[in-house]
C-alpha positions in Angstrom: -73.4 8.7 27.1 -76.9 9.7 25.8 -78.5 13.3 26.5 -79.3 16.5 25.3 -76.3 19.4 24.7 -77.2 23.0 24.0 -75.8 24.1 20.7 -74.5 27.3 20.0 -74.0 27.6 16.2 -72.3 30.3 14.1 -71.9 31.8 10.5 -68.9 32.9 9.6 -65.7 33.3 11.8 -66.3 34.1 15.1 -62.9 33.5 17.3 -62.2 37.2 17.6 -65.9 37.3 20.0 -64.6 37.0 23.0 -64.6 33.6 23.9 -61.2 32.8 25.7 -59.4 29.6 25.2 -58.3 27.2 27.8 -56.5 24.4 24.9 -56.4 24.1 21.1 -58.1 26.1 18.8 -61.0 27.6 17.9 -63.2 25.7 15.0 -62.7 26.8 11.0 -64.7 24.8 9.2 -68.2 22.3 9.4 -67.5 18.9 11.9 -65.4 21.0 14.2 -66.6 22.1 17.5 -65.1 23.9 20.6 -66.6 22.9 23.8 -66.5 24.1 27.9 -64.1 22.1 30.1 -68.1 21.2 31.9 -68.6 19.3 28.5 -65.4 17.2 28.5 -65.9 16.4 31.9 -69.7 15.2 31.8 -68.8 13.2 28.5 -65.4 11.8 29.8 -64.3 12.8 26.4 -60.9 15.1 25.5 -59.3 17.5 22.6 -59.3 15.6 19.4 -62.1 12.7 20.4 -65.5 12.7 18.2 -68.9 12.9 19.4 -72.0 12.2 17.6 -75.0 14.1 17.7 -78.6 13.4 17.0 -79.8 16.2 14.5 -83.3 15.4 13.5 -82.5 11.8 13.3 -79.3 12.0 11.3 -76.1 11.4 12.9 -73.9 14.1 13.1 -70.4 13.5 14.0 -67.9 16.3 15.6 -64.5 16.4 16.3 -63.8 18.6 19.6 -60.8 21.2 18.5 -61.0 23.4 21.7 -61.8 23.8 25.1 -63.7 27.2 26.1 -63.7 29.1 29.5 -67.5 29.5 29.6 -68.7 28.7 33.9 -72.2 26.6 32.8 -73.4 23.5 34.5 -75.3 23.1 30.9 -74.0 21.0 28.0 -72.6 23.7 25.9 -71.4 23.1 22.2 -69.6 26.2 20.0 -70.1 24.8 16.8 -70.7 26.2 12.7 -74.1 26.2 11.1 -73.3 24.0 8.3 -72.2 21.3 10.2 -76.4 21.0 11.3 -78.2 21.3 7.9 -81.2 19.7 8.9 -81.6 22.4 12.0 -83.0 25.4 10.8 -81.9 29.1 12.4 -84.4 30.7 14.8 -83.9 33.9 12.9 -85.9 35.8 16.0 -83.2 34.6 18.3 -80.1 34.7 16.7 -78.1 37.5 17.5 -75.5 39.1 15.2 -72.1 40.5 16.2 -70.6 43.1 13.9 -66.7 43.6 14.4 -65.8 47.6 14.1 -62.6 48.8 12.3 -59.9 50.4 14.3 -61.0 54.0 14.8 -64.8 53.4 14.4 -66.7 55.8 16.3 -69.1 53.4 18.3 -71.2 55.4 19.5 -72.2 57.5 16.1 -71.9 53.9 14.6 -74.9 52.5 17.0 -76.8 55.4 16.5 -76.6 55.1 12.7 -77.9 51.5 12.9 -80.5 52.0 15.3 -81.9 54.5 13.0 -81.2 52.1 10.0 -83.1 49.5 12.2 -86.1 51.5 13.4 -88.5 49.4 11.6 -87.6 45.9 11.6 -88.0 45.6 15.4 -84.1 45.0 16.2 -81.8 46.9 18.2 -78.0 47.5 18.2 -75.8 47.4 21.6 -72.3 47.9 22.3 -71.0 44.7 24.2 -71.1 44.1 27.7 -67.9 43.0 29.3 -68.6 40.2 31.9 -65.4 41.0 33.8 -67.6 44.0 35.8 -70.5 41.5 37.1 -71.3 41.7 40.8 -69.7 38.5 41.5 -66.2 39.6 40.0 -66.6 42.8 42.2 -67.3 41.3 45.0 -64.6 39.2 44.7 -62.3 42.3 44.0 -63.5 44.1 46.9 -62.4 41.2 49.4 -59.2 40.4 47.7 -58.0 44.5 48.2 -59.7 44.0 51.5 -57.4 41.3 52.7 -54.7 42.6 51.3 -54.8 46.3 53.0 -55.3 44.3 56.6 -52.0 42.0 55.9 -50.1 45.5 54.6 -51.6 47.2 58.3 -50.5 44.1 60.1 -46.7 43.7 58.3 -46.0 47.5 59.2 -47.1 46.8 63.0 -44.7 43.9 62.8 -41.5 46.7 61.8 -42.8 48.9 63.8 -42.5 46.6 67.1 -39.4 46.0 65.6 -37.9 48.9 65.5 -39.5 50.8 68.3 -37.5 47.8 70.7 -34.5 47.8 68.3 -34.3 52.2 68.8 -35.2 51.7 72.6 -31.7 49.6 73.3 -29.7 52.1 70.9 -30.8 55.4 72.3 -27.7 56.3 74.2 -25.7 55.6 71.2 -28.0 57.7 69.3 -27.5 60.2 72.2 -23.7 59.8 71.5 -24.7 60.4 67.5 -26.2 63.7 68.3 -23.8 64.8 70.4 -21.3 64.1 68.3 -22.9 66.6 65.7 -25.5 64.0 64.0 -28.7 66.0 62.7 -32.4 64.7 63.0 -32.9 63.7 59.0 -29.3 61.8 59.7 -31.0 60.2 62.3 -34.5 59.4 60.5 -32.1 58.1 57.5 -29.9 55.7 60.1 -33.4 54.2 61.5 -35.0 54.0 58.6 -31.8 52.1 56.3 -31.5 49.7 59.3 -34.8 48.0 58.1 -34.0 48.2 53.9 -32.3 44.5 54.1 -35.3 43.2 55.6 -37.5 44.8 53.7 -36.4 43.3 51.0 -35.9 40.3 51.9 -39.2 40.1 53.3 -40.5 41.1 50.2 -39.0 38.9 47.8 -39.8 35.7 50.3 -43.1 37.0 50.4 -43.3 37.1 46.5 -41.9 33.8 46.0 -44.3 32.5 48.4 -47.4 34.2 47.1 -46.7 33.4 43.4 -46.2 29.1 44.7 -49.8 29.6 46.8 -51.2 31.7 43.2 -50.1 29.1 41.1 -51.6 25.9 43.7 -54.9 27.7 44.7 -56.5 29.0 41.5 -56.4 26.1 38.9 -57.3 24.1 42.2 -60.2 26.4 42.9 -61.2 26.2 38.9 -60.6 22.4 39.2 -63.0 21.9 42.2 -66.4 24.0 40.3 -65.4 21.6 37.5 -64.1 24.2 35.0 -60.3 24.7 33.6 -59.4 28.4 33.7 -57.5 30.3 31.1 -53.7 31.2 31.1 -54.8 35.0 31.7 -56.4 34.0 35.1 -53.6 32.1 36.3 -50.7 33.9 34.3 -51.1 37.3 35.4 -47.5 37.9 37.1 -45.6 39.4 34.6 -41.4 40.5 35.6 -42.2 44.1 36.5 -45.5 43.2 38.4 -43.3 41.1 40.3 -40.3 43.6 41.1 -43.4 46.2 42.0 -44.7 43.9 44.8 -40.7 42.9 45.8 -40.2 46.6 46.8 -44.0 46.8 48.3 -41.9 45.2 51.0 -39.3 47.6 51.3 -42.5 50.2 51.1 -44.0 48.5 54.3 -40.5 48.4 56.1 -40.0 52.3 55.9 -43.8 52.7 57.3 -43.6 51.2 59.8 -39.7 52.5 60.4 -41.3 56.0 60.2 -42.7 57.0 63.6 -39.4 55.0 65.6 -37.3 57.5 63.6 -39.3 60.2 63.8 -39.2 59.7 67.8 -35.5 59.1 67.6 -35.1 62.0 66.2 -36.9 64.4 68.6 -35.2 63.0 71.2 -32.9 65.7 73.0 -29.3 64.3 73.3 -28.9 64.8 77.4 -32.3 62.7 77.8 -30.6 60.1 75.5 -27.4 60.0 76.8 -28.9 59.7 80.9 -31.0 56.8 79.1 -29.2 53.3 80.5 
């Protein structure tokens, strides 16, 4: 395949800039190159194949080492500087990353080089994460959209349940009170007649969600032509998972709420004429 690939070429190590890794490695040294899954794709090639490049006329050939998450419809090559000699730096676009100590201020930092800087026409600025684009947002917002309207409809699922299940029972909870049973007994009896399902709706509904997680999102990576990284599709750890299990006890006891809360207004002679 013949064509023209965007390089991106560095000085020095630069794994730790943010660039996540979907397989192998980053590059350490000239010949080495780290590529997005768009490039593998496009060039049918994989980890570990060689590609040469055209770098002023001379042949240039790289060894892929890694595969980046980097969404780009673009050839796009991660490469070193050396490995190019003939290709000489743009020094008024590169761009320069500086890697702070732990405990840097950033803040007085930037301000010190910005001063430092004044005349040479550059400026310093912290880095932008590109996990708070609008896209990523948006994406948010409909996600805890969806899932606050499936939450609303599960508790009007107990709570049909339970306001039929406390409709047949209310002369024995008629008998209850009579026989001395108080109103936060008989919240208490409503509300434990829904724990078992509860739970076990929630840990179905874990299982289930985790199987659909783990089909849909490399799927949906796989069809705009990119691999995604293991902290996209890894992101259930144990206690996230036990969290969500008891979500579905959580929903159970709303919607057991207003049943019990009925149940246990009810005077005991209404309940007990109840057939």
């Amino acid at each position: 395949m013949t064509g023209f690939a965007r390089l991106d070429d560095f000085t020095g190590d630069a794994s730790w800039g943010g660039y996540e890794l979907v397989s192998g490695r980053w590059f350490t040294r000239p010949g080495e190159a780290a590529v997005p899954s768009t490039f593998l794709t496009a060039t049918g090639t994989r980890i570990g194949d060689s590609v040469v490049l055209t770098d002023h006329g001379k042949a240039v050939p790289v060894r892929i080492v890694g595969e980046v998450f980097h969404p780009t419809n673009n050839l796009l090559m991660f490469a070193d500087a050396a490995t190019f000699t003939a290709t000489k730096p743009n020094l008024t676009a590169a761009s320069y990353h500086i890697r702070l100590a732990d405990g840097v201020d950033v803040t007085g930092y930037l301000t010190g080089l910005n001063s430092a800087l004044a005349t040479s026409g550059f400026t310093a600025e912290p880095e932008r994460s590109t996990g708070s684009s609008g896209t990523i947002l948006l994406l948010d917002a409909l996600a805890a959209l969806l899932t606050l309207m499936l939450v609303a409809v599960a508790a009007m699922g107990v709570l049909n349940m339970v306001v039929l299940d406390t409709r047949e029972r209310v002369r024995d909870l008629g008998i209850h009170k009579a026989l001395g049973m108080t109103p936060w007994q008989t919240i208490a009896m409503v509300i434990a007649s829904v724990v078992v399902t509860g739970l076990t709706g929630g840990a179905i509904g874990v299982a289930i969600g985790v199987a659909v997680h783990g089909a849909v999102t490399p799927a949906m990576g796989h069809r705009a032509g990119i691999n995604l990284p293991a902290s996209v599709t890894d992101v259930y750890q144990p206690t996230t998972l036990l969290l969500l299990g008891l979500g579905g006890l959580l929903i159970a006891v709303a919607g057991a709420f207003l049943p019990a809360g009925w149940a246990a207004g009810t005077r005991t002679a209404v309940a007990l004429r109840t057939e």
